[in-house]
C-alpha positions as CSV (number, residue, x, y, z in Angstrom):
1,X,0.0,0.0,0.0
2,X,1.1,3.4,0.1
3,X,1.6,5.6,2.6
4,X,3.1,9.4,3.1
5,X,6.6,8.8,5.0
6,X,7.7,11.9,6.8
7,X,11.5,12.8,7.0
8,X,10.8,16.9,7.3
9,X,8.3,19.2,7.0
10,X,9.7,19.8,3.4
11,X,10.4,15.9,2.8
12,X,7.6,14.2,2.6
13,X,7.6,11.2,0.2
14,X,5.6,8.7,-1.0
15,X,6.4,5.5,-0.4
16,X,5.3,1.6,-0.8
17,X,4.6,-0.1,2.7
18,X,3.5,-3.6,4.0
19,X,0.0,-3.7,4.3
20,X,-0.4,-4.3,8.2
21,X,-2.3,-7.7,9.2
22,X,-4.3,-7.9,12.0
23,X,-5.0,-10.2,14.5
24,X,-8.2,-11.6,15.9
25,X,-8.9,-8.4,18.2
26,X,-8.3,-5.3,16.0
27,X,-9.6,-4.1,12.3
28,X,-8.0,-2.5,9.3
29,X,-9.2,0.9,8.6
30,X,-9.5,2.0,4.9
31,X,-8.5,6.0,5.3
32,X,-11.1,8.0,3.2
33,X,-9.9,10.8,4.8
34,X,-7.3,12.1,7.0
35,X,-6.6,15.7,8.4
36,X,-3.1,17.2,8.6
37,X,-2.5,19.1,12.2
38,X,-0.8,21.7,13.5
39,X,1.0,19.0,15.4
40,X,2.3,17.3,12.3
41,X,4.1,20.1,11.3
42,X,6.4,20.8,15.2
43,X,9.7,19.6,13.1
44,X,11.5,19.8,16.6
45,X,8.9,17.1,18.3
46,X,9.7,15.1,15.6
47,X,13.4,15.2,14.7
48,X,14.3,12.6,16.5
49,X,11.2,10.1,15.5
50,X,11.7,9.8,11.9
51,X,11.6,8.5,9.6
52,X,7.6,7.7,10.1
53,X,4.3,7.8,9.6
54,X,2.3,10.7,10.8
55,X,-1.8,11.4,10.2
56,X,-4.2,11.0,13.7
57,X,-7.3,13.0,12.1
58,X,-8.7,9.9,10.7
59,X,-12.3,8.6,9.1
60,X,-12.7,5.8,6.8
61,X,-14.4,2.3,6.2
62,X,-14.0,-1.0,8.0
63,X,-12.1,-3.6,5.6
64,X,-11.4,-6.4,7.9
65,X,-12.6,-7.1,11.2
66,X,-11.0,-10.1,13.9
67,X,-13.5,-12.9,14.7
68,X,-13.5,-11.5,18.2
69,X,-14.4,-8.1,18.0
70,X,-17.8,-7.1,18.8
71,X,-20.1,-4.2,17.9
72,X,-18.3,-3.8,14.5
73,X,-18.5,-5.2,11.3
74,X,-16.6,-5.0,8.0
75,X,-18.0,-1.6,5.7
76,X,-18.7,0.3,9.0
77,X,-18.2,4.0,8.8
78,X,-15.8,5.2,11.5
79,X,-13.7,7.5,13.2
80,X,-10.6,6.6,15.3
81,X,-8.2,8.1,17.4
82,X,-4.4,7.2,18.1
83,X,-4.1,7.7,21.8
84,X,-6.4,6.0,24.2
85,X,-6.5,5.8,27.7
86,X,-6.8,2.9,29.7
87,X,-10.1,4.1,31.3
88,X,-8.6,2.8,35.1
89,X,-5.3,3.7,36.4
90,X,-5.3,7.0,38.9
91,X,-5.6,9.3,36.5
92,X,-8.6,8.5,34.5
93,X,-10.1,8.2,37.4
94,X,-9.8,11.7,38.6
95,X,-10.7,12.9,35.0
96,X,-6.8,13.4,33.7
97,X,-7.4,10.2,30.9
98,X,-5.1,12.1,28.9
99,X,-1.8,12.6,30.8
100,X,-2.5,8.3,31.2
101,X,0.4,6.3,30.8
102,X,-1.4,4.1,28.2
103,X,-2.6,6.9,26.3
104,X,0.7,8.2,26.1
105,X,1.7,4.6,24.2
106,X,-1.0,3.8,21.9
107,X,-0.8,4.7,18.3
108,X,-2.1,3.3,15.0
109,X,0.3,1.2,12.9
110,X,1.3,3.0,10.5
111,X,-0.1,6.5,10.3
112,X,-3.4,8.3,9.4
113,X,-1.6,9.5,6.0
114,X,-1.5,5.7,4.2
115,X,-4.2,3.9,2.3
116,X,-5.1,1.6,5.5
117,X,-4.3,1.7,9.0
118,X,-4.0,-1.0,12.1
119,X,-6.4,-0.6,14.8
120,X,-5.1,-2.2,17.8
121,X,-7.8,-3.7,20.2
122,X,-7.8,-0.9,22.8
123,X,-7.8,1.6,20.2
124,X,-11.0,-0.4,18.8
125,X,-12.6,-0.9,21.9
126,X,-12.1,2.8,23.8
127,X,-11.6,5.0,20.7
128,X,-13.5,4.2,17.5
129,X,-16.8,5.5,17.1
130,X,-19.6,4.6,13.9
131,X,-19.8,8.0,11.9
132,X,-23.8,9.2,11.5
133,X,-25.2,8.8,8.1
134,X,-25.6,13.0,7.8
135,X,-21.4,13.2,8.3
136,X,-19.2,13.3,5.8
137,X,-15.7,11.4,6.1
138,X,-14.2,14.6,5.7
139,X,-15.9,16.5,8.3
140,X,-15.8,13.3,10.7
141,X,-11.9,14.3,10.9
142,X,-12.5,17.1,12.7
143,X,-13.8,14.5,15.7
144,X,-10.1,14.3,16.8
145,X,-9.2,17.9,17.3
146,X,-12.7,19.3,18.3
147,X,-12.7,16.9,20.8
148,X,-9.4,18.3,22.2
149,X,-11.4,21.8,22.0
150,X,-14.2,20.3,24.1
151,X,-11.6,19.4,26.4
152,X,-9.9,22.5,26.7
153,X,-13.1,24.9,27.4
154,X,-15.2,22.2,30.0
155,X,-11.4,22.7,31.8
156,X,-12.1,26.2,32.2
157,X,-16.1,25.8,32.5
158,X,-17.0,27.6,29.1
159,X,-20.8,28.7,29.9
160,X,-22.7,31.8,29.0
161,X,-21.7,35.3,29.8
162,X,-18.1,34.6,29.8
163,X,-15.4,37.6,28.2
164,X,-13.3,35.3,25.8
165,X,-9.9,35.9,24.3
166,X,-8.4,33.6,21.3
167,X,-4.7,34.4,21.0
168,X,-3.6,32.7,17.3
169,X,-6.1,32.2,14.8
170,X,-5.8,29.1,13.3
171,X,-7.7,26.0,12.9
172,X,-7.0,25.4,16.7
173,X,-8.1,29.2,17.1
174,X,-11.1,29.2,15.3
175,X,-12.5,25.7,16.7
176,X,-11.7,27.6,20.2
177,X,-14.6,30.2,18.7
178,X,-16.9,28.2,17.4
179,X,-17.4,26.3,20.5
180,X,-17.7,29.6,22.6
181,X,-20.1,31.2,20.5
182,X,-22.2,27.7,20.7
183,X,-21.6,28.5,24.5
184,X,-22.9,32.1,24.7
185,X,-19.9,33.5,25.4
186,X,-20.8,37.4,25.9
187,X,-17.9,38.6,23.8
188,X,-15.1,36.4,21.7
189,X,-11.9,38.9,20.8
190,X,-9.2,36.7,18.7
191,X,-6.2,38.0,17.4
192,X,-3.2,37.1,14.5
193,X,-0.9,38.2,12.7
194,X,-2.1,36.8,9.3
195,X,-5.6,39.5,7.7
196,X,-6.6,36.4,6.2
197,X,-7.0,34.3,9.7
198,X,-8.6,37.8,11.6
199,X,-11.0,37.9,8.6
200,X,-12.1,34.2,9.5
201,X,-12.2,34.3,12.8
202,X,-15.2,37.1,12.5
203,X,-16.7,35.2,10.0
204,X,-16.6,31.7,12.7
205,X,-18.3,34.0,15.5
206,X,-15.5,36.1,16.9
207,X,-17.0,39.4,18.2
208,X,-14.3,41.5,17.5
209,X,-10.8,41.2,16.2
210,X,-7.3,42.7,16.6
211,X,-3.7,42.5,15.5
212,X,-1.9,40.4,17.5
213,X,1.2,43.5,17.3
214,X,-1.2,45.7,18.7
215,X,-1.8,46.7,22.5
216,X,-4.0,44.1,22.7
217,X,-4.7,44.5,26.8
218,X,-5.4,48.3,26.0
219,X,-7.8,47.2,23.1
220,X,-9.8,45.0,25.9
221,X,-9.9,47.2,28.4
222,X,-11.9,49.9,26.1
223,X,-14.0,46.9,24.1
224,X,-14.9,45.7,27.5
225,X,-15.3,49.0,29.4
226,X,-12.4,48.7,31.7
227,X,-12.2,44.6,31.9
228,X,-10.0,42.2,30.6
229,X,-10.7,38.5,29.2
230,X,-12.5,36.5,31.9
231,X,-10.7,33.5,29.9
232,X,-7.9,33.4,27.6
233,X,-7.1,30.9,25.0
234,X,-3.8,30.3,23.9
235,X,-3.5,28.9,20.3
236,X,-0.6,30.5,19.7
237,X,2.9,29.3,20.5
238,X,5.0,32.2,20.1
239,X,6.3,33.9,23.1
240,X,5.1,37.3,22.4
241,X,1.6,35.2,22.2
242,X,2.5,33.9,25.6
243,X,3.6,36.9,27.2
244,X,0.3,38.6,26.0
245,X,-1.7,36.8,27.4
246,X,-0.8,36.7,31.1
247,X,-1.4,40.5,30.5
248,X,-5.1,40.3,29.2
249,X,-6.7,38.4,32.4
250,X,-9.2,39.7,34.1
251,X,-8.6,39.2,38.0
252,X,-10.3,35.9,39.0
253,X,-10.1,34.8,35.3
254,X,-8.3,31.6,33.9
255,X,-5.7,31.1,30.9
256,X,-5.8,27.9,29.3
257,X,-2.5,26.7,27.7
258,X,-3.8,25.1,24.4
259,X,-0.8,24.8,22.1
260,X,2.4,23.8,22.2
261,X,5.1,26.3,22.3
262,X,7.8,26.2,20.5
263,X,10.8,24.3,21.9
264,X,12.6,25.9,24.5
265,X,9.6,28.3,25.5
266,X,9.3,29.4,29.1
267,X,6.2,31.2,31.0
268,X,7.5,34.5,32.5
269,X,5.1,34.9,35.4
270,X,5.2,38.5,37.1
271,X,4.0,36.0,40.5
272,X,2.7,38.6,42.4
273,X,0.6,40.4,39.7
274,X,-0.9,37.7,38.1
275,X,-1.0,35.2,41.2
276,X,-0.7,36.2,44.8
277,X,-3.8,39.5,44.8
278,X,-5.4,38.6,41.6
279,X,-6.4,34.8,41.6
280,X,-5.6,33.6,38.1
281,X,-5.7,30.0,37.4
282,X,-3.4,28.3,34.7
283,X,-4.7,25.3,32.8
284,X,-3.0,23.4,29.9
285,X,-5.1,20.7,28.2
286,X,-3.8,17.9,25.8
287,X,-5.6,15.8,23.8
288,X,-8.8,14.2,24.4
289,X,-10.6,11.9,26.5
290,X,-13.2,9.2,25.2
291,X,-15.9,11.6,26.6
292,X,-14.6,14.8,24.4
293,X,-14.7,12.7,21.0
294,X,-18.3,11.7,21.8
295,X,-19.3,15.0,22.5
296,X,-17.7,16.1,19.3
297,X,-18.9,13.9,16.8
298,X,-22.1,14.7,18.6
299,X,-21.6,18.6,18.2
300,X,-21.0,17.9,14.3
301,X,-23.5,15.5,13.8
302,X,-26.4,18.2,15.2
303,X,-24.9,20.5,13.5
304,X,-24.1,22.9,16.5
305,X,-21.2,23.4,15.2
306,X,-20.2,23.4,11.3
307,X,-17.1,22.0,10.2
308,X,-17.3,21.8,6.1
309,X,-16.7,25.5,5.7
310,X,-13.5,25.3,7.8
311,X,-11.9,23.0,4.8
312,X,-10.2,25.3,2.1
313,X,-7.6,22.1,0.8
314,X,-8.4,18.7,-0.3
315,X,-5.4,16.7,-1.9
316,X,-4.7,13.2,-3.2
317,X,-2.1,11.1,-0.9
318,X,0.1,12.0,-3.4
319,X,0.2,15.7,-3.0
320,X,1.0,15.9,0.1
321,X,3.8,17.9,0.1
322,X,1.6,20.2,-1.2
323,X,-0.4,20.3,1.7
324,X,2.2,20.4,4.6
325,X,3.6,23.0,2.7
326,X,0.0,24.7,2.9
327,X,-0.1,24.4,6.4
328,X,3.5,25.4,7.4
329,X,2.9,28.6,5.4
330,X,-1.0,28.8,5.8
331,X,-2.1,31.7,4.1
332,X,-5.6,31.4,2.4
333,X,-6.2,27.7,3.9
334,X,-7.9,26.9,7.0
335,X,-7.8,22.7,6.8
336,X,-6.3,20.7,4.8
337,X,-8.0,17.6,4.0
338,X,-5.7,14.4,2.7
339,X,-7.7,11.4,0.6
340,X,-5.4,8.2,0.8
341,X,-7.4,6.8,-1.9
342,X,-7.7,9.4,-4.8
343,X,-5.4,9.4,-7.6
344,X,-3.2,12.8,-8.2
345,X,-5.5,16.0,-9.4
């Protein structure tokens, strides 16, 4: 089969693999459509990992199933995640599933970005779910990282009334706004760098948008009438980003750490300002749990929150390059959308 073998963000090849086998407790997935992330593009998370593999934004069609596995059969539509948690150690029980030691192990065999894909039997059993008959494969990809979205804002109890600020927006960005505005947040302010992102981010349900160069705490305090952001989302991994937004929360208020940094970040924390008189909680929030993917396909599938009109790139498996290339350098595209089983356009 073939698959999309990942040696750099500019290397990308495509290459012939052996079509995995399973055994009598997992199924082969036939990828109809797999997203590329953010994630997939971190060149420094990966250097020492490839060659390999990548693609965890996965929907597609069951091809084989082992005799033991229940509740599934061969032609199902489905969407599956890499990571799952074990549903039992300490942590899942206190509601951390994903900093869980299995979770942290599990993967598919090979990658989201081939023509099929090994599902191992936890990943079957704990993170596969049968897509609705009203969603399409490709918007059933966004399952994965609207899930981690779902994640992120229950973290820092999203609900009605709330002042948000998006810092970076991209796909991670605008998701961030979507699911606020299906919240009732009372105002969403997201800023970028890129016109192109600002000018989406109103269009997803952003309130009111602003150059990320500009002085963005200034800006809130006159939109807001002398507040801050009562949460603040950071989809942005530059420091400045960073920086920013430990000066944009309101006292009381929370900032959630969304997105990686880049590789030797640090938080510069003014302790007494932001901590000791004015109460601000910290979050970070990684991945998602079986609960967030339910949710999301759930949000998709009702249509609370619209996904098709976030995809601006869909390319064959053998185009790829063209489409890391799209999201290192984004500039008109939102998502981009890889089909393992087209030919070349």
């Amino acid at each position: 089969m073939r698959v999309a073998m990942y040696y750099s963000n500019h290397d990308v090849r495509l290459e012939e693999f052996k079509r995995p086998e399973i055994n009598s407790d997992e199924a082969l997935m036939r990828i109809e459509a797999s997203g590329i992330c953010g994630s997939d593009v971190m060149e420094w998370y990966r250097k020492d990992k490839v060659p390999l593999v990548l693609g965890h934004e996965v929907a597609g069609t069951l091809e084989e199933i082992g005799r033991n596995v229940k509740g599934f059969k061969v032609g199902d539509r489905v969407v599956a995640t890499h990571h799952v948690p074990c549903g039992d150690c300490e942590y899942c029980r206190n509601d951390h599933e994903t900093v869980c030691e299995t979770l942290r192990q599990t993967h598919f065999d090979p990658g989201g970005f081939s023509e099929f894909v090994r599902i191992p039997e936890i990943n079957l059993k704990l993170g596969t779910l049968k897509i609705p008959k009203n969603v399409s494969f490709e918007e059933a990809t966004f399952v994965e990282p609207l899930g981690c979205v779902v994640r992120g804002q229950r973290s820092v109890n999203m609900k009605s009334g709330k002042r948000v600020l998006v810092l970076g927006s991209g796909i991670a960005g605008l998701l961030h706004i979507k699911l606020a505005r299906y919240w009732k947040a009372k105002t969403i302010v997201a800023t970028d760098i890129d016109p192109f992102r600002l000018k989406m981010a109103k269009k997803f349900g952003a309130t009111a948008v602003v150059h990320a160069s500009e002085n963005v705490p200034g800006y809130l305090r006159a939109y807001h009438k002398g507040r801050l952001a009562d949460c603040v989302i950071l989809c942005s991994g530059a420091q400045s980003a960073i920086e920013q937004g430990l000066r944009c929360v309101e006292r009381g208020g929370t900032i959630l750490i969304f997105t990686a940094a880049s590789q030797d970040s640090c938080l510069p924390v003014p302790t007494n300002e932001i901590f000791w008189r004015s109460e601000v909680t910290v979050l970070s929030s990684y991945a998602a749990s079986p609960r967030d993917l339910k949710d999301a396909l759930a949000l998709i599938s009702k249509k609370k929150i619209r996904v098709k009109d976030m995809i601006t790139h869909e390319l064959p498996l053998g185009e790829i390059q063209k489409g890391f290339d799209l999201v290192v350098n984004p500039k008109d595209s939102i998502k981009v959308i890889i089909h393992p089983q087209k030919t070349m356009t």
